[in-house]
C-alpha positions as CSV (number, residue, x, y, z in Angstrom):
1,X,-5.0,15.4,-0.9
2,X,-2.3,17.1,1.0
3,X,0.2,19.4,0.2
4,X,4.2,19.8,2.3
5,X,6.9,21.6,2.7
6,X,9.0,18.7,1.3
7,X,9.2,17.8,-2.0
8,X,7.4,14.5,-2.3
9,X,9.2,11.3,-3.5
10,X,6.2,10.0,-5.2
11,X,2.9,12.3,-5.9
12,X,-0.4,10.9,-6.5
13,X,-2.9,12.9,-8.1
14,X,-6.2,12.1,-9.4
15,X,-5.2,8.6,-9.7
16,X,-8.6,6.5,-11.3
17,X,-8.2,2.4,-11.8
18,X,-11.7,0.8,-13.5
19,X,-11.6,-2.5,-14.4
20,X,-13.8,-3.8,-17.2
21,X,-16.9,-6.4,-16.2
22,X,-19.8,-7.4,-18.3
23,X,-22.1,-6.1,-15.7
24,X,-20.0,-2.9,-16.1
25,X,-16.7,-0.9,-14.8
26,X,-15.8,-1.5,-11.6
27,X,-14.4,1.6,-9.8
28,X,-11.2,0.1,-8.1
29,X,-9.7,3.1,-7.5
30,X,-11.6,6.4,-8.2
31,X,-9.6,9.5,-8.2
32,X,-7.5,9.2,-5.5
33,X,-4.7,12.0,-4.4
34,X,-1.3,11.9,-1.8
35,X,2.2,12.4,-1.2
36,X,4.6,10.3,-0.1
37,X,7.7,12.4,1.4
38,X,11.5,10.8,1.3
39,X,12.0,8.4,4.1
40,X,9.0,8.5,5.4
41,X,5.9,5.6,5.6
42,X,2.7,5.7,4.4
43,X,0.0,2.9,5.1
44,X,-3.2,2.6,3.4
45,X,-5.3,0.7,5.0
46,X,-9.3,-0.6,4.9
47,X,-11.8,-3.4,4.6
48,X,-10.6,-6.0,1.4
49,X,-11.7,-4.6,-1.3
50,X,-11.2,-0.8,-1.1
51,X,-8.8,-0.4,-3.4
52,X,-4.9,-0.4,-2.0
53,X,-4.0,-3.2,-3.6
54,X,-5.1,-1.8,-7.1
55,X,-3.5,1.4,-6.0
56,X,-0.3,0.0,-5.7
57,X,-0.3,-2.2,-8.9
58,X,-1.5,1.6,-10.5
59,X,1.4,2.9,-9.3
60,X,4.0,0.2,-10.4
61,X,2.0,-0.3,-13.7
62,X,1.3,-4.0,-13.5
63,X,-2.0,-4.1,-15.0
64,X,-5.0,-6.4,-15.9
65,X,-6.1,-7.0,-19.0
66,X,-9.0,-6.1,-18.2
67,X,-8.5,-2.3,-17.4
68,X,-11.2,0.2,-18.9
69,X,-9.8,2.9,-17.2
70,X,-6.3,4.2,-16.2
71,X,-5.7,8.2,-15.3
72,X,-4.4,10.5,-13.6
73,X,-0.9,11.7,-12.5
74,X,1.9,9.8,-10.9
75,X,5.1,11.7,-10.1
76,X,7.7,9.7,-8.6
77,X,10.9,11.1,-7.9
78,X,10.3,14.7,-9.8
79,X,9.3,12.0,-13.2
80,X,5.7,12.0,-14.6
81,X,5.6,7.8,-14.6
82,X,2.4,8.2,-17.0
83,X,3.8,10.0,-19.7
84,X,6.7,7.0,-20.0
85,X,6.5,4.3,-22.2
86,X,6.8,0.7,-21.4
87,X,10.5,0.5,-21.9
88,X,11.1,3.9,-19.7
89,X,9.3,2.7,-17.0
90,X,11.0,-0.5,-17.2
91,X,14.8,1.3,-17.6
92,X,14.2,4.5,-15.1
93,X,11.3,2.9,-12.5
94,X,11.8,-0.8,-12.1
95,X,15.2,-0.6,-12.0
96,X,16.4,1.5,-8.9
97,X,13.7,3.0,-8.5
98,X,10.2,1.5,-7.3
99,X,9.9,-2.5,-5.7
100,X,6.9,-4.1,-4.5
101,X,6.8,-7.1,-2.3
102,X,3.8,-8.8,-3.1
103,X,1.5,-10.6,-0.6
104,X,1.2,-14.8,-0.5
105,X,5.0,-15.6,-1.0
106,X,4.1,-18.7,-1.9
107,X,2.1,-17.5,-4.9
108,X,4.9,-15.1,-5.3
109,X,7.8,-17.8,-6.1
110,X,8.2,-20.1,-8.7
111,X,8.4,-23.6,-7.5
112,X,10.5,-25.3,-10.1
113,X,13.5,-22.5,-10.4
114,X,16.0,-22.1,-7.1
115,X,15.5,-19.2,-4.7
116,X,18.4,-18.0,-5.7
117,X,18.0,-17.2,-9.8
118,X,14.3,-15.9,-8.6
119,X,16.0,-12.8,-6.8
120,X,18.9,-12.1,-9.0
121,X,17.0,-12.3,-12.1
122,X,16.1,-8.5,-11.8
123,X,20.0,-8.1,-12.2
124,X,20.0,-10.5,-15.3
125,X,16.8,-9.1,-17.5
126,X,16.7,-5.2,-16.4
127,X,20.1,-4.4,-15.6
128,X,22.3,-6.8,-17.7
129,X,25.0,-8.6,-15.3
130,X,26.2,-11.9,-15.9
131,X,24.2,-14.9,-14.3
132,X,27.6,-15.2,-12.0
133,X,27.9,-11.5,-11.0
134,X,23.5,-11.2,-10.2
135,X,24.6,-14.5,-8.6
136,X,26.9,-13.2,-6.0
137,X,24.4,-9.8,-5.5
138,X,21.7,-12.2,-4.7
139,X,23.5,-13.8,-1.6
140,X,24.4,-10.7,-0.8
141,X,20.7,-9.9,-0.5
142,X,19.6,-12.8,1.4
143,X,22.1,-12.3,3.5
144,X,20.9,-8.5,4.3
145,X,17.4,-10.0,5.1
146,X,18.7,-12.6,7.7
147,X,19.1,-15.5,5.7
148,X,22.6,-18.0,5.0
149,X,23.8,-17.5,1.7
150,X,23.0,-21.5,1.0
151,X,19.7,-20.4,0.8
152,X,19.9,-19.2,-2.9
153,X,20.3,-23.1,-3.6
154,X,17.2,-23.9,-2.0
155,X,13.9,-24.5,-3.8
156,X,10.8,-22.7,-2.4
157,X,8.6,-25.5,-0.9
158,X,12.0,-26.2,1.7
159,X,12.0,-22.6,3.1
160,X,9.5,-21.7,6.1
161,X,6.8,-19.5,5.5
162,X,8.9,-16.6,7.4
163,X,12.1,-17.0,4.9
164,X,9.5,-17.1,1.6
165,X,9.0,-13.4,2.9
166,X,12.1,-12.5,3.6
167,X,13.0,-13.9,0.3
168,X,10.2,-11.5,-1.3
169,X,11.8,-8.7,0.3
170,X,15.6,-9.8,-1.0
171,X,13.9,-9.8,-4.8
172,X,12.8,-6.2,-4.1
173,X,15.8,-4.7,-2.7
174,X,18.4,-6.5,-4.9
175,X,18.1,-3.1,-7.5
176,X,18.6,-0.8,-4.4
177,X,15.1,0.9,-5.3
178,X,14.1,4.2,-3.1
179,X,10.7,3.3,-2.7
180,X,9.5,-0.2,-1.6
181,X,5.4,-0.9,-2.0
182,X,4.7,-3.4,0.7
183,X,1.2,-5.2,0.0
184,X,-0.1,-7.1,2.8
185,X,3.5,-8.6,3.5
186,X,2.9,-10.2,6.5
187,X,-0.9,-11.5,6.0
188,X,0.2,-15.4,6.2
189,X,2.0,-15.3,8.5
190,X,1.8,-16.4,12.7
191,X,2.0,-13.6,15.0
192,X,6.3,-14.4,16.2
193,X,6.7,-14.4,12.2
194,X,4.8,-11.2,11.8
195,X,6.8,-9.4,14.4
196,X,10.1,-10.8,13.0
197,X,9.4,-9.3,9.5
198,X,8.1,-6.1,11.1
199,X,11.3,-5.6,13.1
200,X,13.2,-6.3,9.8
201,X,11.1,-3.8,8.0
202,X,12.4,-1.3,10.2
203,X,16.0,-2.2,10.1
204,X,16.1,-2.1,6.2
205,X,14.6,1.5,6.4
206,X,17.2,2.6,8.9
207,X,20.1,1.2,7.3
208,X,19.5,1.7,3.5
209,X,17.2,4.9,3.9
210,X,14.1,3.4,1.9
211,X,10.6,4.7,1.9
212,X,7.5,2.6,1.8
213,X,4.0,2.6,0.9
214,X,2.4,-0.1,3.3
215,X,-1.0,-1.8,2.6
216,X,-2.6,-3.6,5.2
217,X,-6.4,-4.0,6.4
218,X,-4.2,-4.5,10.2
219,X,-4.2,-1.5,11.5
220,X,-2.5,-2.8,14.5
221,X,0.0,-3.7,12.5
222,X,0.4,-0.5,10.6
223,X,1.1,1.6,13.8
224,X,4.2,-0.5,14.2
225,X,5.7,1.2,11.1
226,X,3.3,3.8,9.8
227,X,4.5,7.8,9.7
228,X,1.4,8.5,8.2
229,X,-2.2,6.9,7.6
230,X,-4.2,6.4,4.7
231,X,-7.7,5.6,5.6
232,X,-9.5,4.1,2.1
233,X,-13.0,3.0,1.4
234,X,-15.1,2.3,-1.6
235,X,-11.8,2.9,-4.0
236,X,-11.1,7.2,-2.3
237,X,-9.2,8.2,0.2
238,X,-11.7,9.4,3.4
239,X,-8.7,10.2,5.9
240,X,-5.1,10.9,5.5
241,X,-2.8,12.2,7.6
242,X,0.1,11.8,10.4
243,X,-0.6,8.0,12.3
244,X,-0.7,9.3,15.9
245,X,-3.3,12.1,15.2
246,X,-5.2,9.5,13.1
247,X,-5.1,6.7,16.2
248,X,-5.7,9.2,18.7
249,X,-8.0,11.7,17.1
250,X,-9.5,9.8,14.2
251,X,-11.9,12.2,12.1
252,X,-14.3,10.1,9.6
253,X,-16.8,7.8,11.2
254,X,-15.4,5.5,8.9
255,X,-12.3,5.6,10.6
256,X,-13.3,5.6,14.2
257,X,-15.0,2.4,13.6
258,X,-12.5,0.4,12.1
259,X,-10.3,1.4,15.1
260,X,-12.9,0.3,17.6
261,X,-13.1,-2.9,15.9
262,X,-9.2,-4.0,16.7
263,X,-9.1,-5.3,20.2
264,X,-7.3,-3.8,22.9
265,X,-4.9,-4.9,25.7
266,X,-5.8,-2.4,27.7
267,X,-8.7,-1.1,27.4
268,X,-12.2,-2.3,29.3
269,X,-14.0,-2.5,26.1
270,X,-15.1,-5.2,24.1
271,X,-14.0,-4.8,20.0
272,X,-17.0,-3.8,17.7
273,X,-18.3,-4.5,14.4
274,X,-19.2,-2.4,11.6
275,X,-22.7,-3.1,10.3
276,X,-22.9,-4.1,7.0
277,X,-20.6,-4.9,4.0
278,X,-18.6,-2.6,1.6
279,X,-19.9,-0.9,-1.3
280,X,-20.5,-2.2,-5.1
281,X,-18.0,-1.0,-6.9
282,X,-19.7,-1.0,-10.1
283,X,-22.9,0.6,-8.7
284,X,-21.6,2.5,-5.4
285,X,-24.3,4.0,-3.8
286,X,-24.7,8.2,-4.8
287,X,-23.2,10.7,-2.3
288,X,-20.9,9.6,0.4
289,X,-19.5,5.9,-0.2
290,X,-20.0,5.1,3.6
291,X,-23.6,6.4,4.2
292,X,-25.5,3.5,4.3
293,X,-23.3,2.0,7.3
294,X,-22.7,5.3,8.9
295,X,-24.1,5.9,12.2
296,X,-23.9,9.5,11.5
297,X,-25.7,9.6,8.5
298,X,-27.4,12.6,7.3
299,X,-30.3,12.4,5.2
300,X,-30.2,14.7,1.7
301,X,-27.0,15.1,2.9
302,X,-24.6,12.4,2.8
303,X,-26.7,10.4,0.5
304,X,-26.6,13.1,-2.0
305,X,-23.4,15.0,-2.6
306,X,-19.8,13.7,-2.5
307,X,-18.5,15.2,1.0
308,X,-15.5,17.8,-0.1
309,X,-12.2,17.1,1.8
310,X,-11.9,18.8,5.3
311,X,-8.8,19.9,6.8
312,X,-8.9,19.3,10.8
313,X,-5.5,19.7,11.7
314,X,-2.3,21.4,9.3
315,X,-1.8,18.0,7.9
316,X,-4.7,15.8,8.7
317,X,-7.7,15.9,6.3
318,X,-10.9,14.0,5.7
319,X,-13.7,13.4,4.0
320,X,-16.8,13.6,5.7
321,X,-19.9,16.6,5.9
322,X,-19.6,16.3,9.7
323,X,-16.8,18.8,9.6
324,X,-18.5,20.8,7.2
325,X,-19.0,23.4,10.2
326,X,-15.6,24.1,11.0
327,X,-15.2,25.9,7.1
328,X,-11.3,24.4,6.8
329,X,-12.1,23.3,3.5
């Protein structure tokens, strides 16, 4: 969906995710495209139900069994991930080379095994080490999150919800991968929590140069961190591009109203609603996903061709046939 300068750490292109129903395919994720540049972090963000979390298991190939579909290109790090086969994607991706910290820790965890095997099994199964030496890297990983190293004698259900996370994050950094998928990781949490794990978010990137892919329907949240902004809906991608143009000059109708519905400190204006509820999936309606909560909406327009992709600014696009009259295709 856009094109840099920079060689991209991870390429998307075309990416399409159907899962298999009896009352037929539901399009999760249907042919999605973006870049994801070295160091940099991109959030994709929407309603529940629009796709980044499928996009994200899509891209670290942790699949359903239900999956009708699965196509397109991933490139991550100059490597075409969908040409490898389970056992090169487990040697030359998993290993040092993609994490994800998954939302719910506590669904996350096992509740019978310590803290401590959980993170430094990585190191045991993909990598090989001795149960002592993945030992001693996994205190050394709870200790770069925050935590004591007598954590990692500690069973789940005696850590706070706060350290569960931060123990999430330890499990994904412990194979010193370059980029780290973040889905939803700070949904269960209170609002001191949140902040704590944003802040250490941050630090990690600093210090150990990592680049994340951050999925969150908070799109508070995602300006805390966010370079750039993925705007999904309906399973596509209908606005990408750098995170302040997006908050401050927000292009798809789509867009503009979830940013009117966060409320605001400062502002003398009360948050609103979007009318409605998200598409089907398995029947979406024809033309543009979001026509039939649009308050734009064009008739024999939107409602009956796919709107192209519209480039507003040099690296801010979207998908809408309101901008059809500048010609920036």
């Amino acid at each position: 969906m856009d094109s840099e300068a920079v060689e991209p750490l991870l390429k998307v292109t075309d990416l399409v995710l159907k899962y298999s129903t009896r009352a037929g395919p539901v399009r999760a994720v249907d042919g999605i495209s973006f870049t994801v540049r070295p160091g940099e972090t991109l959030a994709l963000v929407g309603e529940s139900g629009s796709g980044k979390s499928s996009t994200a298991l899509a891209i670290i190939r942790i699949l359903p069994r239900n999956v009708a579909e699965f196509s397109g290109s991933v490139v991550f790090n100059g490597t075409e991930l969908m040409k490898l086969d389970d056992e090169e994607f487990r040697r030359k991706v998993r290993v040092g080379g993609i994490s994800m910290v998954f939302q719910g820790a506590m669904n996350s965890l096992n509740p019978v095994l310590k803290v401590g095997f959980q993170v430094a099994e990585s190191l045991i199964v993909n990598v090989g080490l001795s149960k002592q030496e993945a030992m001693k890297k996994a205190e050394e990983a709870v200790e770069l999150v925050g935590l004591d190293r007598t954590v990692v004698q500690r069973y789940p259900h005696e850590l706070s919800g706060g350290m569960k996370q931060r123990v999430l994050i330890a499990m994904a950094l412990i194979t010193r991968p370059k980029l780290v998928i973040l889905d939803e990781p700070t949904s269960a949490l209170d609002v001191m929590t949140q902040a704590n794990i944003m802040n250490l978010l941050k630090r990690l990137k600093a210090e150990m140069s990592l680049t994340y892919v951050f999925i969150t329907h908070d799109l508070a949240l995602a300006s805390e961190l966010a370079d750039r902004v993925g705007v999904m809906y309906g399973g596509k991608i209908v606005e990408l591009g750098p995170s302040d143009t997006v908050y401050s000059n927000p292009r798809h109708p789509y867009t503009k109203l979830l940013l009117e519905s966060v409320p605001m400190l400062r502002a003398d204006r009360p948050p609103t609603f979007i009318p409605g509820t998200p598409p089907d999936l398995i029947n979406p309606p024809p033309g543009c996903r979001f026509h039939p909560r649009c308050p734009y909406f064009m008739k024999g327009k939107c409602d009956a061709k796919v709107p192209k992709e519209f480039r507003t600014d040099s690296d801010h696009l979207a998908a809408c046939w309101l901008l059809e009259e500048r010609g920036d295709e």
